[in-house]
Backbone as CSV, one residue per row, in Angstrom:
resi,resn,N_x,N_y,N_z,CA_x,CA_y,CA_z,C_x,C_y,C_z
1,UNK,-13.060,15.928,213.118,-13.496,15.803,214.490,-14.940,16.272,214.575
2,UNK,-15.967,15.749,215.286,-16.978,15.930,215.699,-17.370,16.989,216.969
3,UNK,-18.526,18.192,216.987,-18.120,18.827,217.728,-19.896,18.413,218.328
4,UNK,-19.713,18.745,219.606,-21.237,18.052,220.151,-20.748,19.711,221.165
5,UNK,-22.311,19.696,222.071,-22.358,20.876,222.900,-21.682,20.500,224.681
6,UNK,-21.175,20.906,224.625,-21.072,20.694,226.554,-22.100,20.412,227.452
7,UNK,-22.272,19.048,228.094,-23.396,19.264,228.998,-24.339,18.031,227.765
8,UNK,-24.703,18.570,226.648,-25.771,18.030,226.175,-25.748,16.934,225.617
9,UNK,-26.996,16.024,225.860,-27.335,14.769,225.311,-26.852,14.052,224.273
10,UNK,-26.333,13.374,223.819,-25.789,12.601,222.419,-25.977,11.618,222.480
11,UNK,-27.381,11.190,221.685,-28.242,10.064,221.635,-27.399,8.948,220.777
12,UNK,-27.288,7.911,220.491,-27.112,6.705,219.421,-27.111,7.703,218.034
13,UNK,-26.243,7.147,217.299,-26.293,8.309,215.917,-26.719,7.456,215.283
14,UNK,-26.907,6.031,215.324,-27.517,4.921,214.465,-29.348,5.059,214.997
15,UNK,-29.502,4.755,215.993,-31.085,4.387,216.710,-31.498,5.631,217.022
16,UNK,-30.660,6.423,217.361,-31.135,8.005,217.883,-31.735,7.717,219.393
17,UNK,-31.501,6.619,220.420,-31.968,6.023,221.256,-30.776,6.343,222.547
18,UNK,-31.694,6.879,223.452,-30.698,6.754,224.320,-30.135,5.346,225.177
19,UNK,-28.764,5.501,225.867,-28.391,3.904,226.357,-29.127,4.017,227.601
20,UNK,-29.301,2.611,227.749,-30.154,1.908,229.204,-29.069,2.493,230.087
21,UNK,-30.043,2.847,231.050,-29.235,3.065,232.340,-28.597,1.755,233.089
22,UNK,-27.221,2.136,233.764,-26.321,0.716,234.410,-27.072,1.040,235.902
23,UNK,-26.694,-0.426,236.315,-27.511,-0.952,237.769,-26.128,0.074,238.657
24,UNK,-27.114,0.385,239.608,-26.327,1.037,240.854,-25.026,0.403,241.038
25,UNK,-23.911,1.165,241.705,-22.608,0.290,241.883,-22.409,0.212,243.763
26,UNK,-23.445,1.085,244.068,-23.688,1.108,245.678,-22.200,1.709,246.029
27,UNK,-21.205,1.237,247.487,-20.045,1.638,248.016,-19.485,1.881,246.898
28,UNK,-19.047,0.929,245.454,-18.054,0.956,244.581,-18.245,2.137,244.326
29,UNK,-19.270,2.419,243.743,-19.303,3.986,243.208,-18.227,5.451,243.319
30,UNK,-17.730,5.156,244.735,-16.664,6.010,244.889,-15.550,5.750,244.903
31,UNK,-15.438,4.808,244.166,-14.040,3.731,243.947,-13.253,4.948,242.574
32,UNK,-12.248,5.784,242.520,-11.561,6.033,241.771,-10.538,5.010,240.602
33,UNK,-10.692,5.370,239.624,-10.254,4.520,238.000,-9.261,5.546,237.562
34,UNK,-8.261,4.946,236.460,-7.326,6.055,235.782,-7.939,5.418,234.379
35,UNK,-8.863,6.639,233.818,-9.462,6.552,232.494,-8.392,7.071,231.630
36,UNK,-7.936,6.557,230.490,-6.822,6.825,229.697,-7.460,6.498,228.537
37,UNK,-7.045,7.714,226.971,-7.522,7.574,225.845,-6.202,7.539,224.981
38,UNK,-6.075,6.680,224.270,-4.770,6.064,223.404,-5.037,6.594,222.011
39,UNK,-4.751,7.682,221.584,-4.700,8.005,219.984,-3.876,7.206,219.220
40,UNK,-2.245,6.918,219.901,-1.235,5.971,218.864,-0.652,6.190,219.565
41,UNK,0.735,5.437,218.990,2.064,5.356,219.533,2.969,5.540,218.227
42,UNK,4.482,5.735,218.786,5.466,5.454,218.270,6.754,5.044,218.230
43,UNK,7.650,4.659,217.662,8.810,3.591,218.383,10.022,4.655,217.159
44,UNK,10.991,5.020,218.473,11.895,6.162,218.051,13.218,5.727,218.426
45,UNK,14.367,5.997,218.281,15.570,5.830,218.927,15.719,7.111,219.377
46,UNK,16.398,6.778,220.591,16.822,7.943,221.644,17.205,9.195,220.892
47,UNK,18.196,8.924,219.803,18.795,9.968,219.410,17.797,10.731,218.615
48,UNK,17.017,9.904,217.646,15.328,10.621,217.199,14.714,11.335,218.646
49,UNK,14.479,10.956,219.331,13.965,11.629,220.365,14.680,12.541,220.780
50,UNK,15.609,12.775,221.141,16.338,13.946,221.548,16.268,15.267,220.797
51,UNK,16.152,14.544,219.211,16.256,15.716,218.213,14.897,16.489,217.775
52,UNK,13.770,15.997,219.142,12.830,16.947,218.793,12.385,17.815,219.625
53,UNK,11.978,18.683,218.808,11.759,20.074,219.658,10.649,20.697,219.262
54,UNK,10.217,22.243,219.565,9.094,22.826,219.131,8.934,22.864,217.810
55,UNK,7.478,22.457,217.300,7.307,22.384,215.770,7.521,20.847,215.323
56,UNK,8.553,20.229,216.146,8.424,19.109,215.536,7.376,18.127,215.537
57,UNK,7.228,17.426,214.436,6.025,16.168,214.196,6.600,14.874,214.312
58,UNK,6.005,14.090,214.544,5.913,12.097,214.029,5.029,11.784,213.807
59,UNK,4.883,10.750,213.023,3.666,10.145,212.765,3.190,9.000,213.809
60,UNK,1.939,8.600,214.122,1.858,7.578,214.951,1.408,6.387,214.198
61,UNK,1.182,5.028,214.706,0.955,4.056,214.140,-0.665,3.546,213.703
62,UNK,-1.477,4.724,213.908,-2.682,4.552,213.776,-3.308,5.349,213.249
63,UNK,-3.987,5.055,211.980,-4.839,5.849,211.004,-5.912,7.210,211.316
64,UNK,-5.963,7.537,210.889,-6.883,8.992,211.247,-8.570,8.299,211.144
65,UNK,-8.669,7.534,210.576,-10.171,6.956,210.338,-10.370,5.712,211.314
66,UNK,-9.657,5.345,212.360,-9.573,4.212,212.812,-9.492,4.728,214.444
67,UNK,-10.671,3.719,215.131,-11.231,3.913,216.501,-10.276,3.840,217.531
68,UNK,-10.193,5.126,218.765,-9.323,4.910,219.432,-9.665,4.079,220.551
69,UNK,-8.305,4.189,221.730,-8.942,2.743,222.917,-8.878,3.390,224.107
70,UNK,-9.953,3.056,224.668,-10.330,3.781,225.703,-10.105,2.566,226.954
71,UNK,-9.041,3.033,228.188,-8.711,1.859,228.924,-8.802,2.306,230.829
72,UNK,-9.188,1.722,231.307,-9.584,2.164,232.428,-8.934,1.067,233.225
73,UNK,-8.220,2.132,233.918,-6.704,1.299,234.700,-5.875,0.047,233.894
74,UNK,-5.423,0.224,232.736,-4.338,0.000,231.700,-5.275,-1.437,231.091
75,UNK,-6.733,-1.494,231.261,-7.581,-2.485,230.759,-8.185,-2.371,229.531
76,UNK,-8.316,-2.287,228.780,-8.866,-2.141,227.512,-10.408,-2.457,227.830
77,UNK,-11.126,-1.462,227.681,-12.503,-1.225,227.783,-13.574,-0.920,226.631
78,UNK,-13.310,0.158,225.626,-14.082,0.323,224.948,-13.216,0.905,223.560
79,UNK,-13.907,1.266,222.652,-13.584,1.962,221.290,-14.136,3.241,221.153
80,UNK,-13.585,4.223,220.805,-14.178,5.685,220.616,-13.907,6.501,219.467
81,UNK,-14.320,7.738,219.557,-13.688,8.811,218.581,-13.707,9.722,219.206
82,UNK,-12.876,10.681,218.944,-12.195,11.975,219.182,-13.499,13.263,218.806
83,UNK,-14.060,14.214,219.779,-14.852,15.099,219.689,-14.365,16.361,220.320
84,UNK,-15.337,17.174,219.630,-15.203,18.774,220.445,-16.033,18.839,221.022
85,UNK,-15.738,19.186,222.343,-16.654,19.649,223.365,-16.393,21.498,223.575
86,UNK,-17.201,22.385,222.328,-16.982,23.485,223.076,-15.622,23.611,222.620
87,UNK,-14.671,24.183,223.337,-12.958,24.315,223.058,-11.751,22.878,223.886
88,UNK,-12.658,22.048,224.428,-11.585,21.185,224.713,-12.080,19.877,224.270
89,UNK,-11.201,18.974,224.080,-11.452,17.413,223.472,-12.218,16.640,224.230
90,UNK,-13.049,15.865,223.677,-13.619,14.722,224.650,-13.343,13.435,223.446
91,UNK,-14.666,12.354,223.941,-14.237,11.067,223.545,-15.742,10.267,223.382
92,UNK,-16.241,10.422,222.519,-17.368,9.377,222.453,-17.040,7.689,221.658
93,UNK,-17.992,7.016,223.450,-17.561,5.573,223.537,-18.410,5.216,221.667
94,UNK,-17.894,4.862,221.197,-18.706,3.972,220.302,-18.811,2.500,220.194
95,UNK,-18.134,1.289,220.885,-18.234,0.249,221.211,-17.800,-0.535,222.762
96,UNK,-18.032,-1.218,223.379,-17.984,-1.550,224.884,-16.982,-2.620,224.262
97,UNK,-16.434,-2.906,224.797,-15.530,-4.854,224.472,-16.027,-5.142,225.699
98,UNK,-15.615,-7.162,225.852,-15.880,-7.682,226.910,-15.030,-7.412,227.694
99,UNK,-15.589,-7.517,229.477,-14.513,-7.269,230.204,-13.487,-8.632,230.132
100,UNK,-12.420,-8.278,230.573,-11.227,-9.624,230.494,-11.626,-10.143,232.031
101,UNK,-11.444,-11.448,232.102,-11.605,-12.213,233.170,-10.876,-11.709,234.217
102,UNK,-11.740,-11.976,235.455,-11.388,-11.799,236.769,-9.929,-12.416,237.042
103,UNK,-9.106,-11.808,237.929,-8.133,-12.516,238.228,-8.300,-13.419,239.672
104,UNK,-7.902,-14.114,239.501,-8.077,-14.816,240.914,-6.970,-14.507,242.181
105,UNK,-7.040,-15.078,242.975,-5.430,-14.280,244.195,-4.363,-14.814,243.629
106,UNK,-3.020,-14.204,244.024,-2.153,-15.130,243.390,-1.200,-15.952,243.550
């Protein structure tokens, strides 16, 4: 895990460049999102599940070297990695994906 400072700057680790600033979002701006970070999953039977308790482990379906997904309101948005901020976890974006098409009414 990567540990960066609280608060401070974390330029491009490739360009060392900081990102362009995004255009104003005006009203939206105070529009609330449910930002969610996906490390893995796993697929258990009930009775596996029941039988765990403190101490216990599973493995998840996704590699320790491999980018997690960062999804904003159950949308798949970007790619990241796992950092220290200080004593609690954060998440640096390392790739944007495209957004998925607008939905139309229905």
């Amino acid at each position: 895990m990567n540990a960066i400072s609280p608060g401070a700057f974390t330029p491009d680790p490739d360009t060392h460049a900081a990102t362009p600033p995004r255009p104003g979002l005006g009203a939206l701006g105070a529009v609330e999102v449910r930002l969610t970070v996906e490390v893995g999953a796993a697929k258990m039977t009930l009775s596996a599940l029941a039988a765990l308790g403190p101490g216990a482990t599973f493995e998840l379906d996704r590699r320790t070297d491999e980018r997690i997904d960062i999804l904003v309101n159950d949308q798949l948005l970007a790619k990241g990695e796992v950092v220290a901020i200080g004593d609690r976890f954060g998440v640096r974006i390392l790739e944007l994906l495209p957004m998925p098409a607008a939905r139309g009414p229905a």
